[in-house]
C-alpha positions as CSV (number, residue, x, y, z in Angstrom):
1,X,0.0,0.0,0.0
2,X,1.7,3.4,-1.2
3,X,0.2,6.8,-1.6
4,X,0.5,8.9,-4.6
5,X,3.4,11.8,-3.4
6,X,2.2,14.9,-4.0
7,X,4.9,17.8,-5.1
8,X,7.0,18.4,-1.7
9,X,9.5,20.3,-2.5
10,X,13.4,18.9,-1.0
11,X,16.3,20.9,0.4
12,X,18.8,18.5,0.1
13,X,21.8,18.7,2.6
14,X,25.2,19.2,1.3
15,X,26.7,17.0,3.1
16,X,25.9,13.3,4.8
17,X,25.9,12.1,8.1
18,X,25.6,8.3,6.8
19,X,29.3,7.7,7.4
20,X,29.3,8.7,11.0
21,X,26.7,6.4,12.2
22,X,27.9,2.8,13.6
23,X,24.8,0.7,12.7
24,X,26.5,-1.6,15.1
25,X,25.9,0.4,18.2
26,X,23.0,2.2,18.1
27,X,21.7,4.3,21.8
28,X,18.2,4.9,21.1
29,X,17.2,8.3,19.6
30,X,20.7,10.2,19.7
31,X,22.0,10.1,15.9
32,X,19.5,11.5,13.5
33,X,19.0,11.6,9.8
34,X,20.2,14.4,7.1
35,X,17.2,15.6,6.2
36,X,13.8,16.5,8.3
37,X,9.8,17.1,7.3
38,X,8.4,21.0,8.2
39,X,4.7,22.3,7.6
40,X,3.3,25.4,8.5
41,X,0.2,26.2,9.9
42,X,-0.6,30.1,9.0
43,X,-3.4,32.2,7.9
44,X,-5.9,29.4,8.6
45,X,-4.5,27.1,6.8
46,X,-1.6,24.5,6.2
47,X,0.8,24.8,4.1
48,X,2.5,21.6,2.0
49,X,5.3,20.1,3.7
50,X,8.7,20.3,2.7
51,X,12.0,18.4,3.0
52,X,15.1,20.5,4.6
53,X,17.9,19.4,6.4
54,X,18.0,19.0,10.2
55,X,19.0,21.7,11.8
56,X,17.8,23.3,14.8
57,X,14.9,25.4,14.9
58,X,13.9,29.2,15.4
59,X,11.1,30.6,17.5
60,X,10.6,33.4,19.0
61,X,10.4,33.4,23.2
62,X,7.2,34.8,23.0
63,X,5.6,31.1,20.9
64,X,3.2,30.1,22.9
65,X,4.8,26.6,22.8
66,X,7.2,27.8,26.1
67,X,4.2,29.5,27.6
68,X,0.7,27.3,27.5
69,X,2.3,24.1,26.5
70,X,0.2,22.9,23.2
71,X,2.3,20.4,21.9
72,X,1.3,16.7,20.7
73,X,3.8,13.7,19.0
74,X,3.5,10.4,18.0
75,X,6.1,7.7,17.9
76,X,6.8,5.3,14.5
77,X,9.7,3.1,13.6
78,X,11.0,2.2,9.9
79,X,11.6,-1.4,9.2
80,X,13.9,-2.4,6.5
81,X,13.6,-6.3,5.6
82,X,16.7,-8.6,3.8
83,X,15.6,-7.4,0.3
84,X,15.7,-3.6,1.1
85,X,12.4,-2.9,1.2
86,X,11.1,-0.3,3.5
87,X,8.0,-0.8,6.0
88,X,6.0,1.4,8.3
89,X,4.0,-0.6,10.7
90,X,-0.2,0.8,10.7
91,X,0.9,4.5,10.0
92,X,-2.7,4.9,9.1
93,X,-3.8,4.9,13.2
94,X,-0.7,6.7,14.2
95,X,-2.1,9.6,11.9
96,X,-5.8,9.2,13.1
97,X,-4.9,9.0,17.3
98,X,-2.3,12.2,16.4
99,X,-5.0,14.0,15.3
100,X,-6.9,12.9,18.1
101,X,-4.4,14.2,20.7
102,X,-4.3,17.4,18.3
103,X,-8.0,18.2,18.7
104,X,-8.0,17.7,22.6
105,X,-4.8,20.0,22.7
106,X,-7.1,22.7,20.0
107,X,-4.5,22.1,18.0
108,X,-5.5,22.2,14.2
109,X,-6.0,18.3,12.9
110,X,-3.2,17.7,10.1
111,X,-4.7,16.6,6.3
112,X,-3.9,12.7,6.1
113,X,-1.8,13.9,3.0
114,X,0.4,16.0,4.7
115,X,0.8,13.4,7.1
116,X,1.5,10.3,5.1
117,X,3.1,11.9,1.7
118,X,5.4,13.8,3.2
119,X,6.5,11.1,5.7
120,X,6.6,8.6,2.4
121,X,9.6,11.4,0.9
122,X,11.4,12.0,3.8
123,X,11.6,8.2,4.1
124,X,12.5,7.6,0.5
125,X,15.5,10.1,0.6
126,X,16.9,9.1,4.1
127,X,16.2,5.1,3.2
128,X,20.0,4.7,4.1
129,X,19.6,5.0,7.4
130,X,17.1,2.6,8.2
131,X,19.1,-0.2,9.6
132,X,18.8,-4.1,8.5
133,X,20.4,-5.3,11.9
134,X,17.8,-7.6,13.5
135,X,16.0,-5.4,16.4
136,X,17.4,-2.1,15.1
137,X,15.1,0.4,13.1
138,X,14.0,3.8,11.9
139,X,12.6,5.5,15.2
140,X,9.9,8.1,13.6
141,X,9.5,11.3,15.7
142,X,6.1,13.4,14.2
143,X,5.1,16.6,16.3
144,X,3.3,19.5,16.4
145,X,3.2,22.4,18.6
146,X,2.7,25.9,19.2
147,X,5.1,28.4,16.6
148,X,2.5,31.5,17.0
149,X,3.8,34.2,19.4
150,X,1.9,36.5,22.3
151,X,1.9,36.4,25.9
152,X,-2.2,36.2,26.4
153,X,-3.8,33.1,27.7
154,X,-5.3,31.4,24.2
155,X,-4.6,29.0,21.4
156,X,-2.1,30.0,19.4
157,X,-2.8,31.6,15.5
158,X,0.3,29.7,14.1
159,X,1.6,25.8,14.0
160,X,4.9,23.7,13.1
161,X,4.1,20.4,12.4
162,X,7.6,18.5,11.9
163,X,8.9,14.9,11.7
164,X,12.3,14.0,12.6
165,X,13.9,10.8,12.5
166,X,16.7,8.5,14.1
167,X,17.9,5.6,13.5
168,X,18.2,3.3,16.6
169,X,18.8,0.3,18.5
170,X,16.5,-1.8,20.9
171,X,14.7,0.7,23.3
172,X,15.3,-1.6,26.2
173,X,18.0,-4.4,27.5
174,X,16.8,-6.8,29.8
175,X,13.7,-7.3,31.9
176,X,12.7,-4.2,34.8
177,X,11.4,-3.6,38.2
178,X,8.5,-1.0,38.9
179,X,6.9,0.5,42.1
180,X,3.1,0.5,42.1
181,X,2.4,4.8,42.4
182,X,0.0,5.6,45.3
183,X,0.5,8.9,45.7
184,X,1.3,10.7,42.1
185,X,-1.0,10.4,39.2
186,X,-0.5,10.2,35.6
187,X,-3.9,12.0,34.2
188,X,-7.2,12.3,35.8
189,X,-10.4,11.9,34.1
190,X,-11.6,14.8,31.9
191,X,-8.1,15.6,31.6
192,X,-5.4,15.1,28.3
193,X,-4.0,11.5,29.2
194,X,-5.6,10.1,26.1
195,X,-3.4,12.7,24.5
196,X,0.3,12.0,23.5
197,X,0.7,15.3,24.6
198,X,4.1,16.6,26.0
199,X,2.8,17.7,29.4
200,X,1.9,14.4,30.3
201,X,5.7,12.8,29.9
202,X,6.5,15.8,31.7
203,X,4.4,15.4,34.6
204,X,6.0,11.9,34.9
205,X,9.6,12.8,35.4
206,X,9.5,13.3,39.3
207,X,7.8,10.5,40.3
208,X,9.8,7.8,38.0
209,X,12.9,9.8,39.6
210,X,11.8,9.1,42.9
211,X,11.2,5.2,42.4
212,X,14.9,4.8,40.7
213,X,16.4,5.9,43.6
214,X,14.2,3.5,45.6
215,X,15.8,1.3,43.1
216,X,13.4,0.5,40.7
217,X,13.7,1.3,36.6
218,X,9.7,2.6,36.3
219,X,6.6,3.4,37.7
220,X,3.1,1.4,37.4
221,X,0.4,4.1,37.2
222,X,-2.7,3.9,39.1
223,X,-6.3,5.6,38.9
224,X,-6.1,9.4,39.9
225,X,-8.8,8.8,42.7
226,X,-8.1,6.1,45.1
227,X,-4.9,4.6,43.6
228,X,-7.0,0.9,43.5
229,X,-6.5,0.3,39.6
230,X,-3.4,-0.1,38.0
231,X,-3.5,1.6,34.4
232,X,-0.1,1.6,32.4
233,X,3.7,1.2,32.7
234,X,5.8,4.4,32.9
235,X,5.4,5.8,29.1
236,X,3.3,2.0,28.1
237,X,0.0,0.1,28.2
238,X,0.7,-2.5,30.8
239,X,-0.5,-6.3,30.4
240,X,-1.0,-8.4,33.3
241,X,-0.7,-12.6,32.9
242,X,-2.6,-14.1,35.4
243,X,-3.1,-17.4,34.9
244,X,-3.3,-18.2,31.7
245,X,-5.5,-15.1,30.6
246,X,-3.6,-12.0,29.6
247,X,-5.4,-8.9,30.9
248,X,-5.1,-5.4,30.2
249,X,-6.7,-2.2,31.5
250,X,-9.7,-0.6,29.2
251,X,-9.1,2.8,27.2
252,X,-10.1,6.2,28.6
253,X,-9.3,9.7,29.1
254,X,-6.0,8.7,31.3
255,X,-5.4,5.8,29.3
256,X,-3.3,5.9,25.5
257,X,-4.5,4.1,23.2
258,X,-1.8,2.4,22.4
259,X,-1.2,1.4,18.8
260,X,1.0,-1.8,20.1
261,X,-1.4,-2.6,22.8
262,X,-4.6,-3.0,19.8
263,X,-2.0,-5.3,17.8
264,X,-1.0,-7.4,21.3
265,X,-4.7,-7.9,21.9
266,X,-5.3,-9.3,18.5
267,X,-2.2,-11.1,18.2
268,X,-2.8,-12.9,21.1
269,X,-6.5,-14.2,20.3
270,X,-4.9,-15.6,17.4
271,X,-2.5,-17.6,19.5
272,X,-5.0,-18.8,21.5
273,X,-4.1,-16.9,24.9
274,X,-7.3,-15.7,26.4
275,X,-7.6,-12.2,27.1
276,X,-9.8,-9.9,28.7
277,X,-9.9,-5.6,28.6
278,X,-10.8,-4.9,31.8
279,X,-10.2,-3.0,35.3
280,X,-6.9,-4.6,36.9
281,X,-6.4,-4.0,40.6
282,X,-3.6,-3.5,42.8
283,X,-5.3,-5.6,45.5
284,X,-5.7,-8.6,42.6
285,X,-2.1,-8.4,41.4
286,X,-0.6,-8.5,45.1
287,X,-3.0,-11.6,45.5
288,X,-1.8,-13.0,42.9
289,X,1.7,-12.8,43.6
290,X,1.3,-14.2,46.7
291,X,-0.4,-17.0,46.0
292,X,1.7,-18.1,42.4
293,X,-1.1,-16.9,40.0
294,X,0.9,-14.2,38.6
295,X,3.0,-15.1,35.7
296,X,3.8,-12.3,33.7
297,X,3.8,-8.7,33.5
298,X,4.7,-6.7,30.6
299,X,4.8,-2.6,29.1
300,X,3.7,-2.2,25.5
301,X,4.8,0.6,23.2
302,X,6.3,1.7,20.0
303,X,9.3,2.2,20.8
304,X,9.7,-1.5,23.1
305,X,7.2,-3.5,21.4
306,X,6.8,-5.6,24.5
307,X,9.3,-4.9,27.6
308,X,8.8,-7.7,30.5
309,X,8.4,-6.9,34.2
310,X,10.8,-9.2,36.4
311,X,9.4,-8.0,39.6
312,X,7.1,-4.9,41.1
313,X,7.2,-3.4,44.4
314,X,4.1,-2.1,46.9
315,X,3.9,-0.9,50.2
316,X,7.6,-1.6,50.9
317,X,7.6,-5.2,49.8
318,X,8.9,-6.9,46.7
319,X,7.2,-9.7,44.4
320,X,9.2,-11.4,41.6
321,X,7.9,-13.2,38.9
322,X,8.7,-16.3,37.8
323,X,11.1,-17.1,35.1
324,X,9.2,-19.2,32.4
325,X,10.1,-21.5,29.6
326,X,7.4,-20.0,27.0
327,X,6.4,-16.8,28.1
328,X,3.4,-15.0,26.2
329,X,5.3,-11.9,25.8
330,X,8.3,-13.4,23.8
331,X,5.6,-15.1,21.6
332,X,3.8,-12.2,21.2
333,X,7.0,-9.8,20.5
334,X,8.2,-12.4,18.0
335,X,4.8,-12.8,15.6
336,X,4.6,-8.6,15.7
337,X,8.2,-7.8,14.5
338,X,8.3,-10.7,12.0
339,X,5.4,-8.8,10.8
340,X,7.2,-6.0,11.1
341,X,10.3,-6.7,9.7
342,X,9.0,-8.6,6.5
343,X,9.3,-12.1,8.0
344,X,5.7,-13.8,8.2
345,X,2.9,-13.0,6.0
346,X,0.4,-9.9,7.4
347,X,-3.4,-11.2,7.6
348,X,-4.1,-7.8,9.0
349,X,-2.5,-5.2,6.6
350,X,-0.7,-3.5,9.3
351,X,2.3,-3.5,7.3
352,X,2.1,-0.9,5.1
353,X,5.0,-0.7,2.0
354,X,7.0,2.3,1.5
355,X,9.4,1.5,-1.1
């Protein structure tokens, strides 16, 4: 599945970074591509994308961006298989859900043309830096915020919509530990945590800095209210084994609608796990701890795919989970990326071809 590019016009960089980047040793997000996509918002309207080079960018101090915080992103990877061929993975819903978050944030929604076509170029001419090295990729940065400028209290007349890309190794390294949250919230009801807006990631930092020095990598997020329910995994949708019935937390306005989580949920059927989309809490995943029941727990996102939980703390006690031989998270990470990567056949047209 392609779309038909319309004119963007290309600002091609003099010179390439290609030849600094070891493909071999790839930090995630650090080393970016030569080029970068930039739309304008202006006048009412948007105005075609076009290719430049990276290079930093200009704003005034007075863009509301610094002052009231409207800024949205989505994150996308770039999958290159043994033949060459380039692969997004079901751009189509990062495009709709970034419009989402752009309408809660009274941000103007971009055209699906804008989106995808100029994405589609950008890729084409920067296709050299999408690795082939199994578990690397293209990490795909879209955003959108604020450009126009003025002190008052009020959605701004003026918008940058950019994409940005780097290419990267595996997100995480091994398996983590997280502390249950039961004093700090994530989002509240009513509020933006549908969003994938900035303020949100921001409003994390404090807390997961407080639980690494505890010792832990991440914190589990629970409901705003009573802290009973747990809802997702530091940045991630969270999934919860017990038994044999994979469980994850419903959608709402504190809860992303995670891309990876829809694809987990239908992968899984297809395996045969049972799953159910429902309220998870704390009180049932201590229990089940204690008593064996509990035998996985996993984070979900773009950039991770699936990132397993070795143990979780609460209330100043510990609970590890057991190390098994087949766990539903490596199966489930496995069918995705071959999917992904161009190595099983797609039933579900997720994969989408750029060139």
């Amino acid at each position: 599945m392609q779309t038909n590019v319309t004119h963007i016009a290309i600002e091609r960089a003099e010179t390439s970074k290609i030849n600094e980047v070891d493909f071999d040793n790839l930090a995630f997000g650090s080393v970016f591509t030569d080029h970068m996509l930039v739309g304008n918002y202006r006048n009412g309207a948007w105005e075609t994308p076009k290719i430049v080079p990276y290079q930093p960018i200009v704003l005034e101090p007075s863009a509301k961006i610094f002052h009231y915080g409207q800024s949205i992103f989505e994150g996308m990877k770039a999958y290159k298989d043994k033949k060459g061929q380039v692969f997004l993975f079901r751009p189509l819903d990062n495009h709709k859900r970034f419009n989402i978050s752009a309408a809660r944030m009274c941000i103007p929604q971009i055209p699906e043309a804008h989106f995808m076509d100029g994405l589609t170029a950008l890729l084409r001419l920067d296709h050299a830096f999408i690795p082939q090295k199994e578990g690397s990729s293209l990490y795909i940065r879209p955003f959108m915020f604020a450009s126009g400028k003025g002190f008052h209290a009020s959605p701004a007349d003026a918008y940058k919509f950019m994409v940005a890309c780097a290419p990267s190794g595996a997100y995480f390294s091994g398996k983590v530990r997280v502390l249950i949250e039961e004093k700090y919230s994530r989002s509240a009801n009513g509020g933006v945590g549908f969003a994938k807006a900035g303020g949100n990631y921001a409003g994390q930092f404090y807390p997961t800095e407080l639980a690494v020095k505890k010792g832990y990598n991440q914190v589990i997020w629970t409901d705003d209210t009573h802290h009973e329910f747990i809802e997702e995994a530091g940045a991630m949708n969270i999934f919860v084994r017990i038994g044999d019935t994979l469980v994850t937390a419903p959608t709402s306005d504190r809860i992303l609608d995670g891309i990876t989580r829809k694809s987990i949920l239908q992968m899984a059927e297809d395996l045969g796990m049972p799953t159910e989309v429902r309220k998870i809490s704390v009180s049932e995943v201590v229990k089940a701890a204690q008593d064996g029941s509990l035998k996985e727990m996993f984070g979900a996102g773009t950039a991770a795919v699936v990132s397993p939980i070795a143990g979780f703390g609460h209330r100043d006690r510990d609970y590890d989970l057991p190390e098994l031989q087949d766990p539903y998270a490596t199966r489930i990470k496995k069918a995705i990326t071959d999917i992904q990567y161009n190595l099983a056949d797609d039933p579900y047209g997720w994969r989408y071809q750029v060139m």
